[in-house]
C-alpha positions as CSV (number, residue, x, y, z in Angstrom):
1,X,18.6,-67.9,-79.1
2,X,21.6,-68.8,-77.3
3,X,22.3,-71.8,-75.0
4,X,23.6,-71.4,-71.7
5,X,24.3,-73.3,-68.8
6,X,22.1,-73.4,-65.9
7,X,23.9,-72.5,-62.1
8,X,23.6,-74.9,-59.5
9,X,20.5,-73.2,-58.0
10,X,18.4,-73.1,-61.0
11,X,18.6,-76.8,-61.4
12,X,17.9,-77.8,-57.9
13,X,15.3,-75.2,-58.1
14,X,13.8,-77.4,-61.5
15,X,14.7,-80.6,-59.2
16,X,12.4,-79.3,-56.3
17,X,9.8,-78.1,-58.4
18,X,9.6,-81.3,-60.2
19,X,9.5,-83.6,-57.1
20,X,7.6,-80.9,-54.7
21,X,4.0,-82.4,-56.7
22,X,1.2,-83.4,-54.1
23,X,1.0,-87.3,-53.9
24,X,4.3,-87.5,-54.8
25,X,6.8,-90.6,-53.7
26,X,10.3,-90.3,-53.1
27,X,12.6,-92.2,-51.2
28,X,14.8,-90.7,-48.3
29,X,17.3,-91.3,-45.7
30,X,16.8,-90.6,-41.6
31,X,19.3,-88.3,-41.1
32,X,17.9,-88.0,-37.1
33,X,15.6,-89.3,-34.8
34,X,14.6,-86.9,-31.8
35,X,12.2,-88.5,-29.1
36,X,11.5,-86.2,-26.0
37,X,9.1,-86.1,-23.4
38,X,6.4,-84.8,-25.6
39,X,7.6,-85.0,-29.3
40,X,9.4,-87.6,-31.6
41,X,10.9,-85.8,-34.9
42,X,12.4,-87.4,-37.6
43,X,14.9,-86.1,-39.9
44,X,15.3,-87.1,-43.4
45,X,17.1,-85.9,-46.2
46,X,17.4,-86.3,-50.1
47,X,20.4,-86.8,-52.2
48,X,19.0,-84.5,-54.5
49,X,18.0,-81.5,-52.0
50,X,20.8,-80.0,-50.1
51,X,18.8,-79.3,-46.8
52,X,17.0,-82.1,-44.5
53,X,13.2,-82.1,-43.6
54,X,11.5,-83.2,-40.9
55,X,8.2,-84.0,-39.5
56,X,7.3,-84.3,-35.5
57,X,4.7,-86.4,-33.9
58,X,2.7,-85.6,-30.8
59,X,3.1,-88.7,-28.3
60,X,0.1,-87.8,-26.8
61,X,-1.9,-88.2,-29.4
62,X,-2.8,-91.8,-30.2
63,X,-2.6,-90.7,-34.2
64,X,0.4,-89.7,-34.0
65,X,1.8,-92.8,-32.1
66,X,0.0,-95.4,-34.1
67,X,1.3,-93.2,-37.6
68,X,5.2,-93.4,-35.5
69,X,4.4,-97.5,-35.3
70,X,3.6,-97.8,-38.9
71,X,7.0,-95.9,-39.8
72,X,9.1,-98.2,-37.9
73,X,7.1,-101.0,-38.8
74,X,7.9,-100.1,-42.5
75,X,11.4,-100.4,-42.1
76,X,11.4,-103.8,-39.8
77,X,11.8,-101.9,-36.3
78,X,9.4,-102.0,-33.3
79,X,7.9,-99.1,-31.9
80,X,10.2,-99.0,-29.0
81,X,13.0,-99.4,-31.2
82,X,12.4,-95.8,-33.2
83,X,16.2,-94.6,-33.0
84,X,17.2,-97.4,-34.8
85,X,16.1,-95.7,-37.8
86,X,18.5,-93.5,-38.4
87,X,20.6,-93.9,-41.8
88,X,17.6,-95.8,-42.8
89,X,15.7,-95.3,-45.9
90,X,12.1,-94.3,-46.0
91,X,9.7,-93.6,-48.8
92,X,8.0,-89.9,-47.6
93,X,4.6,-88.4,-50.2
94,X,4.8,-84.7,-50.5
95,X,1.4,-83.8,-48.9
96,X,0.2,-80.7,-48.1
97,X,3.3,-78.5,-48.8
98,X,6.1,-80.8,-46.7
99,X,6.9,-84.4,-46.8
100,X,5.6,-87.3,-44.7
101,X,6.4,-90.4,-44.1
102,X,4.2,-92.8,-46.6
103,X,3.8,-95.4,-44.2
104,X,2.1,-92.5,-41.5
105,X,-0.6,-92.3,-44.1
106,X,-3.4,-94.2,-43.8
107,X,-3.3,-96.9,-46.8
108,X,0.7,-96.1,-47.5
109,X,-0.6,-92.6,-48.6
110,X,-2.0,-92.1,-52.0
111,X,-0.6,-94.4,-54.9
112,X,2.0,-92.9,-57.6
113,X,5.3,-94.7,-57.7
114,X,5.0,-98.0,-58.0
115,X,8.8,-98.5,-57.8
116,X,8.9,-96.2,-55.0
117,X,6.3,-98.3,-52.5
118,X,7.9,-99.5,-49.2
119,X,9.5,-102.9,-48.9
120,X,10.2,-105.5,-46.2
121,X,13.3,-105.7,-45.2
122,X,15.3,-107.9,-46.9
123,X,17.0,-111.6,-45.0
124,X,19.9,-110.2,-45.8
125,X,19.0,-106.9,-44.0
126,X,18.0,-109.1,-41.1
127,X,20.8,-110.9,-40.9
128,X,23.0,-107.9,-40.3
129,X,20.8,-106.2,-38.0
130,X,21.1,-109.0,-35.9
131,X,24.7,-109.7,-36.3
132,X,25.4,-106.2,-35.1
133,X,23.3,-106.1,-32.6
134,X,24.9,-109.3,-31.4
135,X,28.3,-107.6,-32.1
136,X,27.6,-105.0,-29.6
137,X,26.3,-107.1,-26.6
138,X,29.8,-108.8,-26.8
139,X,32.0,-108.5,-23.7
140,X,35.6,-109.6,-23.4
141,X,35.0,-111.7,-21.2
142,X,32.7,-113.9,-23.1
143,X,35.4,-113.3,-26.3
144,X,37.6,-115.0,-24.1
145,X,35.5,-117.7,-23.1
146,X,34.8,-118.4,-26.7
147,X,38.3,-118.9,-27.5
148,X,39.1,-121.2,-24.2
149,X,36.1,-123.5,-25.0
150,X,37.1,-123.4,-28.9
151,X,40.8,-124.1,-27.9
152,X,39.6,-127.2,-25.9
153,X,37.4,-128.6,-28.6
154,X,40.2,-128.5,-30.9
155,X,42.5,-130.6,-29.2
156,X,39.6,-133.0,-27.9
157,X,39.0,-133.6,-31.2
158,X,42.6,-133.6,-32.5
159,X,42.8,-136.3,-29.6
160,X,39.9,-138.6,-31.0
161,X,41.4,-138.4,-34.3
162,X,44.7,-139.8,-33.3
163,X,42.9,-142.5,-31.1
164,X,40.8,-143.4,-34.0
165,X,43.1,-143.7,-36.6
């Protein structure tokens, strides 16, 4: 029996099959978030699958809002701030022929990974969420008013030095 070489699509075809198992965990990135009128989708993708799922919610349907609240609570976001989660990553369970975001299910969604379970966010993921949030609420005008007051408090205290010594 000879040995060949499988083609791109015959090994992501082994990779889906072997990650497509009900109750499985894997982790993804939100690629989009969509919220309409009606709807919110997310968007995620793997970097081992070449196309992006997605799941929608109903926002009329308290289920489906309170499953949306868990997901953003997951990654350290309110509710209202749900676009923020783009480029975020996401555990998702294959349930039911499509994947879902674990923390939509009720319990975290049935246990397999253990490595795979969802995490706080970290400080240090805090930290820069803030610090770019600050970053963007920024003006020039308050950039310049940092430097004035900054300027003055350097040569008050360059003052006070000279006095005292």
């Amino acid at each position: 029996m000879a040995l060949r070489e499988y083609t791109d699509d015959e090994y992501e075809t082994l990779q889906r099959s072997e990650r497509e198992i009900a109750g499985n965990r894997e982790r993804a990135t939100v690629t989009d978030v969509t919220v309409g009128d009606d709807t919110a989708r997310l968007a995620f993708g793997f970097d081992w699958k070449p196309e992006s799922e997605s799941v929608t919610f109903d926002l009329d349907r308290e289920r489906d809002v309170m499953e949306l609240q868990s997901v953003a609570a997951a990654a350290g976001y309110e509710y209202d701030q749900l676009p923020y989660l783009e480029d975020e990553p996401i555990t998702v369970a294959y349930l039911d022929g499509r994947w879902v975001p674990a923390a939509a299910l009720p319990d975290g969604g049935p246990a397999s990974l253990s490595d795979a379970s969802p995490t706080a966010p970290s400080l240090t993921d805090r930290t820069r969420r803030r610090a770019s949030e600050w970053l963007d609420d920024l003006t020039v005008q308050s950039v310049v008013l940092g430097v004035i007051v900054t300027k003055k408090l350097l040569i008050v205290s360059a003052l006070v030095y000279l006095i005292v010594t």
